[in-house]
C-alpha positions as a Markdown table, in Angstrom:
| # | Residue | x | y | z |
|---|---|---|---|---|
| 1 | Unk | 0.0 | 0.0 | 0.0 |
| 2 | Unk | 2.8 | 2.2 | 0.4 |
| 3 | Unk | 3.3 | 3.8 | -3.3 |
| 4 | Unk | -0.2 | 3.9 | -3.9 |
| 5 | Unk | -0.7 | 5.9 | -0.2 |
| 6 | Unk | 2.1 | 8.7 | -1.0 |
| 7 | Unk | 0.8 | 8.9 | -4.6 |
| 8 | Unk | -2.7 | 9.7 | -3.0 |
| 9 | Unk | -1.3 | 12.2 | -0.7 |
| 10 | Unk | 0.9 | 13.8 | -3.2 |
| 11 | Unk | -2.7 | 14.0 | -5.3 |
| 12 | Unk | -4.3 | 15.5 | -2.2 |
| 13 | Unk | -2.0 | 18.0 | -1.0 |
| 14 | Unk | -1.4 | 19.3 | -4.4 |
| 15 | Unk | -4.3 | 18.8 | -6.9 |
| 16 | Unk | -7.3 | 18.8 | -4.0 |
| 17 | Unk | -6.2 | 20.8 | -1.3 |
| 18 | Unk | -3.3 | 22.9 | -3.2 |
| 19 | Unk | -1.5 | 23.7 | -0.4 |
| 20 | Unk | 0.9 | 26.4 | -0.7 |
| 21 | Unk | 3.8 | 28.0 | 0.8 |
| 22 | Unk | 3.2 | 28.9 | 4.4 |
| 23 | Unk | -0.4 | 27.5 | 4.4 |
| 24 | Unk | -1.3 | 25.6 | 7.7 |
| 25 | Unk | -3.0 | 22.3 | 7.0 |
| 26 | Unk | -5.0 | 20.3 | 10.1 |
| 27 | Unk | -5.0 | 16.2 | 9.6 |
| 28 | Unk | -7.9 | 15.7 | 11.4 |
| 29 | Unk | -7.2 | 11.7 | 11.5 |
| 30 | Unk | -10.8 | 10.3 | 12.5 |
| 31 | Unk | -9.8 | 6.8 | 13.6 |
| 32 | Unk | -7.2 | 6.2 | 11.5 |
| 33 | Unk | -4.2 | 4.0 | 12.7 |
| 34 | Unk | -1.9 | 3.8 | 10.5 |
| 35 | Unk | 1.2 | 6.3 | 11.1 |
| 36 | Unk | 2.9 | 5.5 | 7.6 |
| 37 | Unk | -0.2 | 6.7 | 6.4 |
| 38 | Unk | -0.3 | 10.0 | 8.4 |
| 39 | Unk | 3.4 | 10.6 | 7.6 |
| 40 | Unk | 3.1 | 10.7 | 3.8 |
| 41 | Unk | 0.2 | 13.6 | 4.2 |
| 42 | Unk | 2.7 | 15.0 | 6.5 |
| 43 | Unk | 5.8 | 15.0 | 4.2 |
| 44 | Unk | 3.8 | 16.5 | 1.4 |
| 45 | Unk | 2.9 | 19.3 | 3.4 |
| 46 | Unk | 6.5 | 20.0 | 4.0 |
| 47 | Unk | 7.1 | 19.1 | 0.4 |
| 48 | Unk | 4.8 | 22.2 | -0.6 |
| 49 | Unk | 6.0 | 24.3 | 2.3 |
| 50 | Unk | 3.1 | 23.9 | 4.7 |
| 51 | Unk | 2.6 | 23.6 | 8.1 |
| 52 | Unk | 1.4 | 20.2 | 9.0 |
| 53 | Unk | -1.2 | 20.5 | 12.4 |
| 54 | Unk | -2.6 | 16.7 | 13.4 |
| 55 | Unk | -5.7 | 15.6 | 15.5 |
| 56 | Unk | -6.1 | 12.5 | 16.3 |
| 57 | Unk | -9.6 | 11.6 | 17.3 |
| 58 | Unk | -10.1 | 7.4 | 18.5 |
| 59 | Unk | -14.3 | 7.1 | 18.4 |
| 60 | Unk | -13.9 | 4.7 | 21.0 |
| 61 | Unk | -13.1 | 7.6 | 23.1 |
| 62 | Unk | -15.2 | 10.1 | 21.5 |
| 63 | Unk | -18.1 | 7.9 | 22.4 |
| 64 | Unk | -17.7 | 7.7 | 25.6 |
| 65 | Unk | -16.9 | 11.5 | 26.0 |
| 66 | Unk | -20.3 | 12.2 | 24.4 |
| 67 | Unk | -22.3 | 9.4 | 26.1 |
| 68 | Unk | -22.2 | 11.8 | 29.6 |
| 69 | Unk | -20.4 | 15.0 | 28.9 |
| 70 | Unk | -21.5 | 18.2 | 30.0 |
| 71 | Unk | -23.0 | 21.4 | 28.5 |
| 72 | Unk | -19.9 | 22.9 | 29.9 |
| 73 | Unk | -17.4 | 20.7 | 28.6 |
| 74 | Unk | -18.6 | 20.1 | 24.8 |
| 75 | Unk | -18.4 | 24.4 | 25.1 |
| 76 | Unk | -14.9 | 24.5 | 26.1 |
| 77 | Unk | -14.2 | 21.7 | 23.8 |
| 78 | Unk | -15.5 | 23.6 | 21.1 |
| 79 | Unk | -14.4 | 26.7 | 22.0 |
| 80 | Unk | -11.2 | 25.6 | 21.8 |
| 81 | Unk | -11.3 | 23.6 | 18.1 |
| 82 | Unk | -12.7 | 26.8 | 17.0 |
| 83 | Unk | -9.7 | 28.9 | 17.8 |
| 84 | Unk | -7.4 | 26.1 | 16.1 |
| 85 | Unk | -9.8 | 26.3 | 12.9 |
| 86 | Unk | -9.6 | 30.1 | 12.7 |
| 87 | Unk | -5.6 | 29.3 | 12.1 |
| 88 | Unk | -5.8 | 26.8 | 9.5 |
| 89 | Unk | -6.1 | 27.6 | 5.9 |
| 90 | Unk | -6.8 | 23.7 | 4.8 |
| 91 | Unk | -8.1 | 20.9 | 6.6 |
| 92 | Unk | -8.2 | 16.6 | 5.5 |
| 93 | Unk | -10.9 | 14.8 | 7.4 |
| 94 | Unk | -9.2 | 11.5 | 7.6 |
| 95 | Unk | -11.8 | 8.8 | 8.5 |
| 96 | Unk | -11.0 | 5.5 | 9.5 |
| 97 | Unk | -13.4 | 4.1 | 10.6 |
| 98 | Unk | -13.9 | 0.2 | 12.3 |
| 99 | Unk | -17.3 | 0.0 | 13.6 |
| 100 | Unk | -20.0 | 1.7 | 11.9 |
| 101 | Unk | -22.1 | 1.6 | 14.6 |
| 102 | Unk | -19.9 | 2.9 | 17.3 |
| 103 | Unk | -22.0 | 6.0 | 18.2 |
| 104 | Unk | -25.8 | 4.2 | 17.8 |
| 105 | Unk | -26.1 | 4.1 | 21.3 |
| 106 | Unk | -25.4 | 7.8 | 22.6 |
| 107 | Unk | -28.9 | 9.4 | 23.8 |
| 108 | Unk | -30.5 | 11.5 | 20.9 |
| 109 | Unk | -30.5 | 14.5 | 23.2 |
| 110 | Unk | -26.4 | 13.7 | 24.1 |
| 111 | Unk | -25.9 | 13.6 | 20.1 |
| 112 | Unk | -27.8 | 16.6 | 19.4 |
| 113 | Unk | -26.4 | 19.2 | 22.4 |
| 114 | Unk | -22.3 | 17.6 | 21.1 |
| 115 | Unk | -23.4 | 18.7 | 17.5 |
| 116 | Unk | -25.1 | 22.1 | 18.0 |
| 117 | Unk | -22.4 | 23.1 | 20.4 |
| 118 | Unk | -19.5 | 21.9 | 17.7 |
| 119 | Unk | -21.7 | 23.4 | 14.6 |
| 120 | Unk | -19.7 | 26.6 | 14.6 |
| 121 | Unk | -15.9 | 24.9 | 14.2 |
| 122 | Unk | -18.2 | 22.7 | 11.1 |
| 123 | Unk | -18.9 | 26.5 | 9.7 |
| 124 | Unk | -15.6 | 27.5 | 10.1 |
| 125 | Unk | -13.7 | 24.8 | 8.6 |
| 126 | Unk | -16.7 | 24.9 | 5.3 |
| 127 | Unk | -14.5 | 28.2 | 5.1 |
| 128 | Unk | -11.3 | 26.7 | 4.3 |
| 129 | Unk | -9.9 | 24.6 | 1.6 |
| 130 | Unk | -11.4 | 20.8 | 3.0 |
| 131 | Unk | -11.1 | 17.1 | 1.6 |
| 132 | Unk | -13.0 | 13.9 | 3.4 |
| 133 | Unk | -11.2 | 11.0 | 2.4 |
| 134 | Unk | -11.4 | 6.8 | 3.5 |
| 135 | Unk | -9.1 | 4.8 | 4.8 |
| 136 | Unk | -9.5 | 1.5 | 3.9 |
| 137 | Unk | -11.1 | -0.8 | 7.1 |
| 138 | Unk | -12.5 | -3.8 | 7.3 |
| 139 | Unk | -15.9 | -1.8 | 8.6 |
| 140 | Unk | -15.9 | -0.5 | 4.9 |
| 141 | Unk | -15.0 | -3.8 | 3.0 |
| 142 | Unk | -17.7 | -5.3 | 5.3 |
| 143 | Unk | -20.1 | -2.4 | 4.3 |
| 144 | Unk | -19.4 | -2.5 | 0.6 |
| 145 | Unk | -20.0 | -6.3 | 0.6 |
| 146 | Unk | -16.1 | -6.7 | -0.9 |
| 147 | Unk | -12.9 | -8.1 | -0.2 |
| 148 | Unk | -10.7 | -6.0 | 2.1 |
| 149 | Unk | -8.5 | -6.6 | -1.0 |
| 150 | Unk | -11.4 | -5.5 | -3.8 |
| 151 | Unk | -12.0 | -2.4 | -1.7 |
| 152 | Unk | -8.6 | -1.1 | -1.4 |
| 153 | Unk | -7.6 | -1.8 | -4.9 |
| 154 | Unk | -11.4 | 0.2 | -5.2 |
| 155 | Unk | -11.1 | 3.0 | -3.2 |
| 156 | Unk | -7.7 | 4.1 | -4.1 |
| 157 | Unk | -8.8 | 3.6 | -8.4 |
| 158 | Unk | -11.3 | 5.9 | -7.7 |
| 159 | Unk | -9.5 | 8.5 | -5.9 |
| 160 | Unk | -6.7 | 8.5 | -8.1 |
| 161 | Unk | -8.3 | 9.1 | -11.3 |
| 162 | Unk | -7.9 | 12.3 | -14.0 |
| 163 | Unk | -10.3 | 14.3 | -12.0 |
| 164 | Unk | -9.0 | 16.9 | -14.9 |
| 165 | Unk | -11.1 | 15.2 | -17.7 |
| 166 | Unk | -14.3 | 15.1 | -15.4 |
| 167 | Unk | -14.2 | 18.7 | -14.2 |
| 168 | Unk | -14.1 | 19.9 | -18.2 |
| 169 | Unk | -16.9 | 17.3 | -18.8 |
| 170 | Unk | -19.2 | 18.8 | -15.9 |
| 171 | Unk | -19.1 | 22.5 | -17.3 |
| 172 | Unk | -22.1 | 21.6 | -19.4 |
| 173 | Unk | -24.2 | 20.4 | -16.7 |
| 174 | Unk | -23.2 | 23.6 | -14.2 |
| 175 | Unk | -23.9 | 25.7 | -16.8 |
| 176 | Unk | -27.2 | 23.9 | -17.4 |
| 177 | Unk | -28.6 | 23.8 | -14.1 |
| 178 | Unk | -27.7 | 27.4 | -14.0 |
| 179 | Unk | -30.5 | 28.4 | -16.3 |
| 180 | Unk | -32.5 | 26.0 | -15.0 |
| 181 | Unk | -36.0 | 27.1 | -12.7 |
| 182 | Unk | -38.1 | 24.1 | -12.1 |
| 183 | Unk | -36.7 | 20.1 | -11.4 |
| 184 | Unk | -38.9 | 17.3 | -11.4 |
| 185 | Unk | -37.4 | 13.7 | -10.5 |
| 186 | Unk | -39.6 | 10.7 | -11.4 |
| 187 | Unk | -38.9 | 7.1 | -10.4 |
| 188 | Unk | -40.6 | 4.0 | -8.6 |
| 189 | Unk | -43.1 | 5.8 | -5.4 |
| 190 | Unk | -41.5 | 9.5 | -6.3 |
| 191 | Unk | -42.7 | 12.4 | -8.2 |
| 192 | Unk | -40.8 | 15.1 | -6.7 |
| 193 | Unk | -40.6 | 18.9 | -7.7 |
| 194 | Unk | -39.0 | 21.9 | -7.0 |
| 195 | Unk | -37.1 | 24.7 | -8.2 |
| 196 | Unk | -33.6 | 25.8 | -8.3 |
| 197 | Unk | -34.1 | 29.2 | -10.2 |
| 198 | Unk | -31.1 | 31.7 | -9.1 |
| 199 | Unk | -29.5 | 28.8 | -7.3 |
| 200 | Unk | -25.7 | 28.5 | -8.4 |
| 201 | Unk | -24.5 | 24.7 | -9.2 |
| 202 | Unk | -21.1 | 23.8 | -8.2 |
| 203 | Unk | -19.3 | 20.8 | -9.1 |
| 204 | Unk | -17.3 | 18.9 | -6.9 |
| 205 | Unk | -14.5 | 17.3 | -9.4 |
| 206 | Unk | -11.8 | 16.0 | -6.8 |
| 207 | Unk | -11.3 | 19.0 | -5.0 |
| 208 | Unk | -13.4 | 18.5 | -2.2 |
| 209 | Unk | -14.4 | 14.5 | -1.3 |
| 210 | Unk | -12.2 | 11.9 | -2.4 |
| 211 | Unk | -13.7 | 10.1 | -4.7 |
| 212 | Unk | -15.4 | 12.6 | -6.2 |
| 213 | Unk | -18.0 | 13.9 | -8.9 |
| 214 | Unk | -21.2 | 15.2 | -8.4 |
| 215 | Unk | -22.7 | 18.9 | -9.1 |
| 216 | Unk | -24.9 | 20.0 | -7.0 |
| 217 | Unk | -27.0 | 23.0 | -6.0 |
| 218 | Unk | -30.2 | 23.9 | -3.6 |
| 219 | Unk | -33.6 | 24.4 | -3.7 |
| 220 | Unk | -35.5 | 27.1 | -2.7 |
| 221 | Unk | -36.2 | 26.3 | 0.8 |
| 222 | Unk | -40.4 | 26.5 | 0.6 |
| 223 | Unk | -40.7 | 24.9 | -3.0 |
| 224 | Unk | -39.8 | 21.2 | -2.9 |
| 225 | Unk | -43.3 | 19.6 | -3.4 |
| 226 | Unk | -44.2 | 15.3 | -3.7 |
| 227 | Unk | -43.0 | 12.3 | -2.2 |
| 228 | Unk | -39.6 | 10.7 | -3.2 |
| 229 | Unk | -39.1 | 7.3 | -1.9 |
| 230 | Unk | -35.5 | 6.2 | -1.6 |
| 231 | Unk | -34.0 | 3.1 | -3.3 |
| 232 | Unk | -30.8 | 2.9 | -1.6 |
| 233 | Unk | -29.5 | 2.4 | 2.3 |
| 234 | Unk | -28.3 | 5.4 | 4.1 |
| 235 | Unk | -26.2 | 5.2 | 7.5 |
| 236 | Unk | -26.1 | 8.3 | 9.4 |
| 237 | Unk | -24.9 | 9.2 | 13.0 |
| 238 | Unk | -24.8 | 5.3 | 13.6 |
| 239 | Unk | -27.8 | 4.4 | 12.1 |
| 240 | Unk | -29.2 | 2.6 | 9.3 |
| 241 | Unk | -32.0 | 3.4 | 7.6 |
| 242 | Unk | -33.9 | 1.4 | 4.6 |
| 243 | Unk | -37.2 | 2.1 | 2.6 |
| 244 | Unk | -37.3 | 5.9 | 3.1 |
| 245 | Unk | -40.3 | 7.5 | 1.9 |
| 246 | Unk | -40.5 | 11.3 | 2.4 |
| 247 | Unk | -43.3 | 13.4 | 1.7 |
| 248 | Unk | -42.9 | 17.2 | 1.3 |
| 249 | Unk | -45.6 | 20.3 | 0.6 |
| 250 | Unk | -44.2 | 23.9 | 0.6 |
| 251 | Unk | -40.3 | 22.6 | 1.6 |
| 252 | Unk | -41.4 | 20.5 | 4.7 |
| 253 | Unk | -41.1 | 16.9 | 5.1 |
| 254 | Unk | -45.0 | 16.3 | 6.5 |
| 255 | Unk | -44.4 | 12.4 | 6.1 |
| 256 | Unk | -42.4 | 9.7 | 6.4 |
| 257 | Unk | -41.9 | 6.1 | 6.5 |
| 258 | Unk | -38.7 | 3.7 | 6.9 |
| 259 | Unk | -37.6 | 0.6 | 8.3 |
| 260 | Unk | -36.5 | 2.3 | 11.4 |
| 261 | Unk | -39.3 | 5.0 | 12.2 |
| 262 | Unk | -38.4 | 6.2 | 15.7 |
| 263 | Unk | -34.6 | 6.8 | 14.5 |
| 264 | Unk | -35.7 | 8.8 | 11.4 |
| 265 | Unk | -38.3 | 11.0 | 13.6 |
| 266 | Unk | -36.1 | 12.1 | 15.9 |
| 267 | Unk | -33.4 | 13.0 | 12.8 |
| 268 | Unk | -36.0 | 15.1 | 11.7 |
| 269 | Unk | -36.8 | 16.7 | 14.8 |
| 270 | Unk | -33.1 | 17.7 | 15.6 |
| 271 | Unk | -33.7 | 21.2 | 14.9 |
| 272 | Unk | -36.2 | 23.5 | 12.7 |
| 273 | Unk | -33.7 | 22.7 | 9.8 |
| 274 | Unk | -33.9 | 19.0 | 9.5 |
| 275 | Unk | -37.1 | 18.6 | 7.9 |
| 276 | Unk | -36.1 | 20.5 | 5.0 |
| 277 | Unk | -33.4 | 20.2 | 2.2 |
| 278 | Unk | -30.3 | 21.8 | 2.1 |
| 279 | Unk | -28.5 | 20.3 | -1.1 |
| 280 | Unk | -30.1 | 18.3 | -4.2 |
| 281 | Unk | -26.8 | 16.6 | -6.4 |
| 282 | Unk | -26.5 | 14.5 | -9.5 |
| 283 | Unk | -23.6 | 11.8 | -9.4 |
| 284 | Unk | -21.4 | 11.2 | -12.9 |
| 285 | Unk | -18.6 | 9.3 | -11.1 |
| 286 | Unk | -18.1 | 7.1 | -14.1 |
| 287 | Unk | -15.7 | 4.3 | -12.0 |
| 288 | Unk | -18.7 | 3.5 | -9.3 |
| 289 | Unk | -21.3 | 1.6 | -10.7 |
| 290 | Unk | -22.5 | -0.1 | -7.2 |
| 291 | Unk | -23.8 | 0.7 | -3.9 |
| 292 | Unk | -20.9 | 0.7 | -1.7 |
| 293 | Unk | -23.3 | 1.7 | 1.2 |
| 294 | Unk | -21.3 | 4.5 | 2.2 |
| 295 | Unk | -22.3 | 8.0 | 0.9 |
| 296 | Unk | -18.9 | 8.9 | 0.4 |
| 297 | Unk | -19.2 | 7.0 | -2.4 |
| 298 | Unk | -22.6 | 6.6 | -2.7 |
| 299 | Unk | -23.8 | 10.0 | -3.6 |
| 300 | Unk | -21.0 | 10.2 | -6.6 |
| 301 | Unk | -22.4 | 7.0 | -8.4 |
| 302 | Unk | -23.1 | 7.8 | -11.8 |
| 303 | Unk | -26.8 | 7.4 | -12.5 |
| 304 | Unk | -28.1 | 8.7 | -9.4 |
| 305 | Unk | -29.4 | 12.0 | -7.8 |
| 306 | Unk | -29.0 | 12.8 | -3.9 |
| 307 | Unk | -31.0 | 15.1 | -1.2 |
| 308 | Unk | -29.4 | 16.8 | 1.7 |
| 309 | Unk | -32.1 | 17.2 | 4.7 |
| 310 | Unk | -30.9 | 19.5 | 6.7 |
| 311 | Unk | -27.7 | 22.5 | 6.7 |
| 312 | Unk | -27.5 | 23.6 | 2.8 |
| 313 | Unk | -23.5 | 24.7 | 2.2 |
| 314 | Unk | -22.5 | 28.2 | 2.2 |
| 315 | Unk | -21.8 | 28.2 | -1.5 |
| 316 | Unk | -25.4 | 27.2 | -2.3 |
| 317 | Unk | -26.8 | 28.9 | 0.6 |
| 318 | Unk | -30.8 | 28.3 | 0.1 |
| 319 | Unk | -31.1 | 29.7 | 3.8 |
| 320 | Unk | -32.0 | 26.6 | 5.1 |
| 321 | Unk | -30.1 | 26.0 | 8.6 |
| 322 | Unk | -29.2 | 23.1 | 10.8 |
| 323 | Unk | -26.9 | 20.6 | 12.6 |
| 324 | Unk | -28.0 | 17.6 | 10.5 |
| 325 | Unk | -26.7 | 17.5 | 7.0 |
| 326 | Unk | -27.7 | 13.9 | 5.9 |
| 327 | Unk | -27.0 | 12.7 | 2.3 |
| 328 | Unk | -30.0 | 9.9 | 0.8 |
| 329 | Unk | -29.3 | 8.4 | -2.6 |
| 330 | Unk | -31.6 | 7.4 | -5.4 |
| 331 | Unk | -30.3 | 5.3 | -8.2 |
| 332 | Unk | -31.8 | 6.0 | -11.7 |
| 333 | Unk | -30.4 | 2.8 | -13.1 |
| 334 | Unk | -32.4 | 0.1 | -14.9 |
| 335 | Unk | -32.0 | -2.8 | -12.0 |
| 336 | Unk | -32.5 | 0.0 | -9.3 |
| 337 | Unk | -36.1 | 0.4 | -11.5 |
| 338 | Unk | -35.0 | 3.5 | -13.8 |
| 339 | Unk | -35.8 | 7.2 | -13.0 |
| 340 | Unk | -36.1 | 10.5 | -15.2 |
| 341 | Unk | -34.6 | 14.1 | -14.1 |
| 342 | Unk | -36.9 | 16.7 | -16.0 |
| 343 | Unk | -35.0 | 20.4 | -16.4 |
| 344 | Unk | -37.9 | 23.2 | -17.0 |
| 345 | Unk | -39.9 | 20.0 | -18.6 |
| 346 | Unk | -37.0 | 18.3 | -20.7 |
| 347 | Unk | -36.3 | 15.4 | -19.9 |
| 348 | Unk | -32.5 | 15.8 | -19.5 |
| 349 | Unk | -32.0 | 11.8 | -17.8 |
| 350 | Unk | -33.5 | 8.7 | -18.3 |
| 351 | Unk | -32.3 | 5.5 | -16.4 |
| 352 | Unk | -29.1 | 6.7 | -14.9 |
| 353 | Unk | -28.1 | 8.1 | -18.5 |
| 354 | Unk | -27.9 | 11.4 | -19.6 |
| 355 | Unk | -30.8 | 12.1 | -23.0 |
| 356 | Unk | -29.4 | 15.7 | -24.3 |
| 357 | Unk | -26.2 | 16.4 | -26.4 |
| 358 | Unk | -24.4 | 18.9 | -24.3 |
| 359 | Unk | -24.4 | 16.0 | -21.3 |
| 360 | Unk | -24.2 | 13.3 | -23.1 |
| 361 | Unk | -20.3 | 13.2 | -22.6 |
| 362 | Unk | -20.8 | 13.1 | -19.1 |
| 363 | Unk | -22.1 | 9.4 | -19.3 |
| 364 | Unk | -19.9 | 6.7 | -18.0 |
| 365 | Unk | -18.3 | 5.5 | -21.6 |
| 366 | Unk | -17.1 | 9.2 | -22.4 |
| 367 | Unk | -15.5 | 9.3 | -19.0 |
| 368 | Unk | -13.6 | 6.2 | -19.0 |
């Protein structure tokens, strides 16, 4: 593994984060054991002239920190990450993780005062230059159904590929979904509108999450409309969810259903934010094909569209606030039973494939 991690971290710290000369960089390394791996992000910040900053967080730990800890100690806690963020110019989320389910048991109300108290240093780092990028586990392998083997092979193939080619590609679509006012997806138990007039698009082509591509934007907060019924398994904050069917009128989720109704109620009862959406995305990853069950991959499939309930980002600001910002994923795809996107009533996708000339080199076989 050891060329194929400093090749990734030369990719990383140069193409993603572009650190330069006298920029501080945090490694916030989120479970992550492996101190050969550390030391190659480490070297190439030294390599560009950065300073290198580290946090290691264990979730072991942080569990059991957040289980019983104050009011006044998640403040000072935060209080004092904040201070570091203001300092940094770049941050990689380095997440490791080896048990999935390692927070599922800490009290809603625990979960939710750690996360509204910690939202500002979240704000803060949205500010700087930011990548979230695997590790490969065994929790992940395990997840994605694969070989520890097939997944690492996977995971570093995907993040190491000419993100160049896909960012030119992804123009069309930006520029697209820039004149675009009204959306309407379509699929099995969905028929889901909304707009996205004056809303800017913003593709995500290896400079953010690692893998990447997507482009993605906001509604307007009151005019998501329907019901959209998810085809795909989401894990969030511990949690797995399966079978969500959500039911807007005027922005606000007014019903649900899922395998796992009490857990997905009080999600969207965290705060007034959480019952509304924050992002709405379309995946053209051309590399993943499957469900990996992990939206770090998930949401960049090609053939598939994502919602965001909850915080929208800062540089598709519909207004919408909150301390949940969870990603759901519907595939478009012909086993997954097909879908079609609709742009101002064109239909611009149809089965995970792009119907229009100016996107059609965004489909998987242009990419390759």
């Amino acid at each position: 593994m050891g060329s194929r991690i400093q090749k990734l971290a030369k990719n990383v710290i140069e193409y993603s984060l572009d650190v330069q000369l006298g920029e501080n960089v945090l490694i916030q390394s989120l479970n992550v054991k492996d101190e050969y791996a550390l030391s190659a992000f480490i070297e190439e910040i030294h390599n560009r002239g950065g300073h290198a900053f580290v946090d290691i967080a264990d979730f072991t730990v942080r569990r059991k920190l957040q289980m019983k800890g104050t009011e006044e100690q998640f403040k000072l806690e935060a209080r004092l990450r904040l201070e570091r963020m203001k300092e940094m110019d770049a941050v990689l989320l380095f997440l490791g993780e080896d048990n999935l389910s390692e927070f599922s048991d800490v009290p809603a109300e625990q979960s939710d005062l750690y996360q509204n108290i910690h939202k500002p240093v979240n704000d803060e780092m949205m500010k700087k230059k930011w990548v979230i990028l695997n590790y490969p586990t065994k929790a992940y392998a395990q997840m994605a159904e694969m070989s520890m083997e097939a997944y690492t092979d996977f995971l570093f193939k995907t993040c190491s590929i000419d993100y160049s080619k896909m960012s030119k590609a992804m123009d069309a679509l930006v520029d697209k979904m820039n004149r675009t006012e009204q959306v309407r997806i379509v699929a099995p138990n969905t028929d889901l509108s909304f707009s996205i007039k004056g809303m800017p698009a913003i593709k995500c082509d290896g400079k953010i999450n690692l893998p990447d591509g997507e482009v993605f934007t906001a509604p307007i907060l009151d005019s998501v409309n329907g019901t959209i019924t998810f085809n795909t398994k989401s894990i969030y904050r511990g949690h797995t969810f399966q079978n969500i069917s959500l039911s807007f009128k005027n922005g606000k989720v007014i019903d649900f259903s899922s395998d796992n109704n009490e857990k997905l109620r009080a999600l969207l009862d965290s705060d007034e934010g959480s019952r509304f959406i924050g992002e709405f995305a379309i995946g053209v990853n051309p590399y993943i094909n499957r469900i990996m069950n992990d939206i770090g991959f998930d949401e960049k499939i090609n053939g598939s569209i994502h919602f965001a309930l909850g915080e929208a980002y800062e540089v598709a600001d519909n207004g919408n606030k909150s301390t949940v910002h969870w990603d759901i994923v519907q595939l478009h795809k012909p086993e997954y039973g097909g879908g079609e996107i609709y742009f101002d009533n064109t239909l611009i996708s149809k089965d995970g494939l792009f119907v229009i000339e100016e996107l059609i080199p965004l489909n998987p076989e242009n990419l390759l």
